[in-house]
N, C-alpha and C positions, 0 to 999 in steps of 0.2 A: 504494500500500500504506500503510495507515492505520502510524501507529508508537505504541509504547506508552507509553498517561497522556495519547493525543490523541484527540480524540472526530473520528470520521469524519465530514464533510460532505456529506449528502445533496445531489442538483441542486439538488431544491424547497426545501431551507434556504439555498441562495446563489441561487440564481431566484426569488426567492418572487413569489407570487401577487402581495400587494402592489409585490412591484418590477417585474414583467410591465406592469400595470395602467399606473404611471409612462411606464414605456419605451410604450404602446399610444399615449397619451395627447401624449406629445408628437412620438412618429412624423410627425403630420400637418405638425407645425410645420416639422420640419424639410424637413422634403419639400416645402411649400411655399416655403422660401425659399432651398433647395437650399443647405444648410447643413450641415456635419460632425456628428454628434451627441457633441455637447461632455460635457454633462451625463451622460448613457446610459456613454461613455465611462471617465468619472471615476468614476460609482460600480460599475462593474467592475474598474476599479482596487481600487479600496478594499478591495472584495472579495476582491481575490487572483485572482479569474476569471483576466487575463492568465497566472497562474503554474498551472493548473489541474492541469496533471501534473506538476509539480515535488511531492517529498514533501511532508510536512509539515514535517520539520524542517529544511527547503528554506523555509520558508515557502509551500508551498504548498496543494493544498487535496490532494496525493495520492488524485489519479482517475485511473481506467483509462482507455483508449482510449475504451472504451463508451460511459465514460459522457461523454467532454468531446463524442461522436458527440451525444449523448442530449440535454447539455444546449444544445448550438447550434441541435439543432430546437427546444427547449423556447423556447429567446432568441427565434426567429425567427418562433415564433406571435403572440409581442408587434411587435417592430419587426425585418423581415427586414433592412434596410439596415444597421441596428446590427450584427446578426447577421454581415451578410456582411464588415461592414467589421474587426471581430473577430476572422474568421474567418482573414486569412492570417497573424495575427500566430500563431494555435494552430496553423498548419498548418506554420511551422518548429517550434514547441514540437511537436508531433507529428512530423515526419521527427526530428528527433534522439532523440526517447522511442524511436520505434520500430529508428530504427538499433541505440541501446544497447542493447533488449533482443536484438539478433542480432548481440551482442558487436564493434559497431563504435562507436569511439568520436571519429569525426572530428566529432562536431557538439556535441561533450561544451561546447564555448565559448557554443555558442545556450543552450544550458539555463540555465549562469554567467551569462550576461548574463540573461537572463530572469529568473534570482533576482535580480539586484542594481536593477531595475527599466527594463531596456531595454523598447523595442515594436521588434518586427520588423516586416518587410513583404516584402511576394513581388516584385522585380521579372523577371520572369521573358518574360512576355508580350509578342512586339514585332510593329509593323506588318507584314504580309505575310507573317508568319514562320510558315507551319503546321505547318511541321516542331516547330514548340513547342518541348523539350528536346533535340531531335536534331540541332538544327544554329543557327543563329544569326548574326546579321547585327552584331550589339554585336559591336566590335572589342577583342582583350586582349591587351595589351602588357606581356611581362614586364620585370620590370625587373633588374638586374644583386644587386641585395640580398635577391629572390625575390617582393618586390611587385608587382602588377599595376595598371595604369592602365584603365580602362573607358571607352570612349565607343562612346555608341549612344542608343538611345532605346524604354521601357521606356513599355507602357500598361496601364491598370488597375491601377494604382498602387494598389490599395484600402489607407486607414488614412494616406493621403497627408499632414493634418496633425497625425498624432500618432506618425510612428514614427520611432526612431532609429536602426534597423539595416537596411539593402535588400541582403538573398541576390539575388546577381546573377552572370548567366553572362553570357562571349563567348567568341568564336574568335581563337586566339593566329594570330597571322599569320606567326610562325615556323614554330611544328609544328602546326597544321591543331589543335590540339587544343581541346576545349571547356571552358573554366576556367570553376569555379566558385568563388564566394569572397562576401564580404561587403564594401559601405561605409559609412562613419556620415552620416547628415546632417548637410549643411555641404558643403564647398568641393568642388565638380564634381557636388553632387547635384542638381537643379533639377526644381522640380515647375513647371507649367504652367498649372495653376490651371483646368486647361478642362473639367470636370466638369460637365455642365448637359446630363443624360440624361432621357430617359423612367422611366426609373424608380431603383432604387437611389440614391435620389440621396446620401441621409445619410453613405453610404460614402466619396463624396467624391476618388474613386478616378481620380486626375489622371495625367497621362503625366509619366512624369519621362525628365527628359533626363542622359543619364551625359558629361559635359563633363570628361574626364581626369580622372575621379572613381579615386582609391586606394584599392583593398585593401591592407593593410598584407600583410608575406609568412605571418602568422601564421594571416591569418582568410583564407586562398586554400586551401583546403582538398580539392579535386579537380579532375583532370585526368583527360577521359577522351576517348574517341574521336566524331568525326563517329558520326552514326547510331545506331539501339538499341545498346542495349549491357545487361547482367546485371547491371552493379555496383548493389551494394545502395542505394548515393543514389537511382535513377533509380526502384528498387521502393520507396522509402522515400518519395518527390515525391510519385510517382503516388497513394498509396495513403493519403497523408493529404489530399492536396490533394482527392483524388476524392470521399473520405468524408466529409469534414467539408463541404465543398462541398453538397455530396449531401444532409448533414442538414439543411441552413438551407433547400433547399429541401422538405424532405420539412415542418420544422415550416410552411411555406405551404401544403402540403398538408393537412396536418390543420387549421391555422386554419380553413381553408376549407370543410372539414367541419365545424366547430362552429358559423360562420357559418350554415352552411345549417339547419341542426337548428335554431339560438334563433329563427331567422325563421319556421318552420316552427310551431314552437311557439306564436307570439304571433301569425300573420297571420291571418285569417279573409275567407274568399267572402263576397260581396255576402251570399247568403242564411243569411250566418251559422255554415256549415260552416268548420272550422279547416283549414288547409292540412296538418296531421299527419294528417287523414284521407284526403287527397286521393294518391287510389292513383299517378296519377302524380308527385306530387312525392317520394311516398315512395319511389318505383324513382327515380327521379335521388339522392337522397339517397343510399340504400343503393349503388347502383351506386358514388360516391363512396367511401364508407366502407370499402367492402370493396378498394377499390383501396389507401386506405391500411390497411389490416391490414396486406397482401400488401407493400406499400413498409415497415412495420417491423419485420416479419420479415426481410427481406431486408437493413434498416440493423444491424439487431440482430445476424444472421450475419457480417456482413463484417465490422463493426468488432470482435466478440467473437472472430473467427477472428485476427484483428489482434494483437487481445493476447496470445491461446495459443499464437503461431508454430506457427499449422496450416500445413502446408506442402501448398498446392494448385498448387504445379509452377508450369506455365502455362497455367495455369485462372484463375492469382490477377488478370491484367489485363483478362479479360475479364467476372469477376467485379467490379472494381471499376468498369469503364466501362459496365458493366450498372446497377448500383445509381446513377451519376452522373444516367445516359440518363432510367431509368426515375422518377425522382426529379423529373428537370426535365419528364417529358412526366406525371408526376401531378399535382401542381403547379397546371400548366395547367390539365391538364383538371377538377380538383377547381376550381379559380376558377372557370372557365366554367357550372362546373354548378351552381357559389353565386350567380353572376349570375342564374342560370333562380329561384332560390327566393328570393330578398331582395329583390323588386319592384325599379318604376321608383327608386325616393326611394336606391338602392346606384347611381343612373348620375351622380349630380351630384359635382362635383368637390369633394372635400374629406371625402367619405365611406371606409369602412376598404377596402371593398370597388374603388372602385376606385383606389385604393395599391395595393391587392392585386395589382388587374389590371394595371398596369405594371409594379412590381417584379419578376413572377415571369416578363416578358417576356426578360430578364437571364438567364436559365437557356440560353438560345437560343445563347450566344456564352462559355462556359466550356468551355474544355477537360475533356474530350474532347466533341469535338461528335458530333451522330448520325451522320454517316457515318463518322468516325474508329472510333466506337465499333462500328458494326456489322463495317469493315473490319478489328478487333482480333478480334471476335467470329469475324468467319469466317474468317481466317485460322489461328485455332486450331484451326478444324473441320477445314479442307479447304487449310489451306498458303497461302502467300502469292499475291500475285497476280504473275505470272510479268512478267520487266524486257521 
């Protein structure tokens, strides 16, 4: 919510066109030398980006949910890996936006720290662990002053060298319970340095290891049970992690489509016909294009339902592992079908196209996966699947 005597900030005046171009331009570099995007980085700082839903008189740029949805695809048409690496520090700035407006104010700390210039990071994700949120192998040790001690080990670490806060869960070995809480970087935090993927590289997103890493007893902020559970944290994870996740792939989606269109426009047949008349490229084209209408309609629903606390029961999970699925499997398919229209000269290495083609491979191994996602979907329809 804009405040008064402050002029609102549109995406495309903190996105701008010119700073897209930048972030395009050196994507390759970094992706080549599998390096963190440093630069990219810094002038999102400067920007205020990282404080995007804090007000303005918060310092920040006072956006809705929508639009921080809106401008991560916008970021991710330029450099997805920027985008994704970005993406989980906004994704604790979003579970606390969204908790507060459903009058819970246990993460009121994440937003403070986000105004005074922390970076968060999600370490959430662990080896073998599919139960994701519902259960957990990082062990948590309370301690007698209310502080917990953490050890386990945390992958996908995305934002690895630039953040200072890691939201981290385990399981209390007293009472089975699953604590969640926060530690700073430094002493028990330990990143691994082992990032050197197929694609995403920029993100830089290392495994860290929790070495009787403390939460102090302030920033341990929930206890809840093994397995689903309704507390609003758990709908609050889901639904930011899902949607913003979701947009960085949807903005590779429509890159993909613009990709396909300028090639389209500039190629020409041996005999000198243009590829814009060439009936089948123009059905591969459209066929693209209309997939993403359909993907921003459906970003533009969830995240706009987000902010009006539509209350879609338990609709709302299968709704957001819908848009994650459908997001990652456009994506794809919109690359593939940029491949068919940007000739041979998009297969050489070092071309946009295929960055493209790797990065959007990463969509493959994000929670909620396609069968997580279809198993959420059908058990809403037709009940769980019987023990």
């Amino acid at each position: 919510m804009a405040v008064k005597g402050l002029t609102e900030l549109s995406i495309e005046s903190v996105l701008s066109d010119e700073l897209l171009e930048r972030f395009r331009k050196r994507a390759g570099g970094y992706d080549e030398a599998n390096s963190f995007a440093h630069e990219d980085f810094q002038e999102l700082v400067e920007l205020g980006y990282l404080k995007a839903l804090l007000p303005q008189d918060q310092g920040g740029l006072g956006w809705s949910f929508e639009q921080l949805a809106l401008a991560q695809r916008r970021l991710a048409t330029a450099a997805p890996a920027t985008a994704l690496a970005v993406n989980m520090h906004q994704v604790w700035s979003g579970v606390a936006y969204l908790l507060v407006a459903r009058g819970d104010h246990r993460l009121d700390m994440v937003s403070q720290w986000i105004a005074e210039g922390e970076v968060m990071a999600f370490g959430i994700s662990e080896p073998g662990n599919d139960a994701v949120l519902f259960d957990s192998k990082t062990t948590a040790q309370t301690q007698s002053d209310g502080s917990v001690i953490f050890t386990g080990t945390k992958i996908f670490t995305s934002l690895s060298p630039a953040f200072t806060r890691l939201g981290v869960f385990g399981k209390d070995q007293d009472t089975d319970e699953l604590v969640h809480g926060f530690v700073a970087k430094g002493e028990g935090v330990e990143s691994l340095g082992d990032w050197n993927t197929l694609g995403m590289r920029a993100s830089q997103s290392h495994t860290t290891k929790l070495r009787s890493a403390l939460a102090p007893a302030a920033w341990v902020h929930s206890r809840l049970p093994v397995g689903p559970t309704a507390d609003l944290l758990i709908f609050g994870i889901f639904a930011s992690f899902l949607t913003l996740t979701a947009s960085v792939y949807a903005g590779i989606a429509e890159r993909a489509v613009a990709l396909g269109a300028d090639a389209m426009n500039k190629r020409s047949h041996q005999d000198g016909s243009k590829y814009s008349q060439d009936v089948r490229a123009r059905g591969i084209l459209a066929d693209a294009a209309m997939r993403m209408i359909a993907l921003d309609a459906l970003q533009r629903s969830v995240s706009r339902d987000l902010d009006e606390l539509v209350d879609h029961g338990a609709e709302w999970f299968p709704r957001l592992v819908t848009f994650r699925t459908l997001a990652g499997d456009t994506a794809r398919d919109n690359v593939q079908s940029a491949g068919q229209l940007l000739g041979g000269g998009a297969y050489f290495r070092g071309s946009e196209f295929e960055r493209l083609y790797r990065d959007v491979q990463a969509s493959w191994y994000h929670p909620s996966n396609a069968a997580s996602a279809a198993n959420t979907v059908a058990s809403w329809l037709v009940g769980p699947l019987d023990d």
